[in-house]
N, C-alpha and C positions, 0 to 999 in steps of 0.2 A: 901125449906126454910120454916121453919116451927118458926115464935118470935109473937107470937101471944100476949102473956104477956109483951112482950117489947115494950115501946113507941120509936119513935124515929127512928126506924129503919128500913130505906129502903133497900127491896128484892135485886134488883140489881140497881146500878148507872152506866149508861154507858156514852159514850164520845167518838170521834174519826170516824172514820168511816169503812164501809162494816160490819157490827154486826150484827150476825143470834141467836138470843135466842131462843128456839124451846121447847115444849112437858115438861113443868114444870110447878110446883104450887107453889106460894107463899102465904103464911096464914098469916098477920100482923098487925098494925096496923098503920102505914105507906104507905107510895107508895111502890107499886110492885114493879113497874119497873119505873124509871127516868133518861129520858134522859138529861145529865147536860154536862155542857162548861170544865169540869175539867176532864184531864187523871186519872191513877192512881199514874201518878208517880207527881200529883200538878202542873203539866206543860199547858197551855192553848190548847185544841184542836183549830184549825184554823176554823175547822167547823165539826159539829156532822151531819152527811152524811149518807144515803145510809143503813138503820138498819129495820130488819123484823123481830119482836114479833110477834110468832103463836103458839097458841096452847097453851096458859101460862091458867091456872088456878089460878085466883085474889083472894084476899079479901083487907081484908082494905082500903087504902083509893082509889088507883086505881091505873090505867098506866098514866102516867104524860109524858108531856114534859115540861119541867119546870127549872126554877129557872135561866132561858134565860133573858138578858136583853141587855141594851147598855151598849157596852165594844167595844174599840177599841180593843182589844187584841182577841175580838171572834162575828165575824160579818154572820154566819147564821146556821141555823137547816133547814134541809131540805132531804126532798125522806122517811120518818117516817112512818112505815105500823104495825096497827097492825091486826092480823088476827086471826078470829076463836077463840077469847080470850074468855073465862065465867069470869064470876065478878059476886061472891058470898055478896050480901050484901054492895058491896064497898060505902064508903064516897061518891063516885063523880064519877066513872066512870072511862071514857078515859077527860084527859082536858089536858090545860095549864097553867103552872105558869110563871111570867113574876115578873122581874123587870122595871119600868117603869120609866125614867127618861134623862138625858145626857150622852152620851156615857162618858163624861169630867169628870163624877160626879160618874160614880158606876166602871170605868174602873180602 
């Protein structure tokens, strides 16, 4: 994935669980790779589970797990590896984004 010019736009957004992403570069100016609460089809994962990032070649802002917060509707992220990654330059690296608040209030 190559949007180096483009703002805005995350490499890959995943969700769900058992996720093997392997042996790829993203060049951007956004997150590489983000793992988020949302499938593809706007349905809630019950929980983002069990996913191994290896071997990805970064730039921009980084590998994320992120945009996780309190929701009744999506109660945890967990088993997240990433391995053997290069991060060329990135914003920040490997982190986290968080919403921070009541499950009552961002749910």
């Amino acid at each position: 994935i190559n949007a180096e010019y483009m703002g805005n736009t995350d490499g890959f957004d995943v969700a769900g669980r058992n996720v093997h992403i392997h042996d790829c570069t993203v060049w951007n100016d956004d997150d590489c790779v983000c793992v988020k609460e949302m499938d593809r089809g706007g349905r809630q994962a019950q929980c983002s589970e069990n996913m191994l990032f290896e071997r990805i070649h970064a730039s921009g802002i980084g590998l994320t797990i992120g945009s996780i917060g309190p929701s009744s509707r999506h109660s945890c992220v967990r088993n997240i590896t990433f391995r053997d990654c290069t991060m060329h330059n990135t914003f920040k690296g490997i982190y986290m984004k968080s919403r921070p608040g009541n499950a009552k209030d961002t749910g």
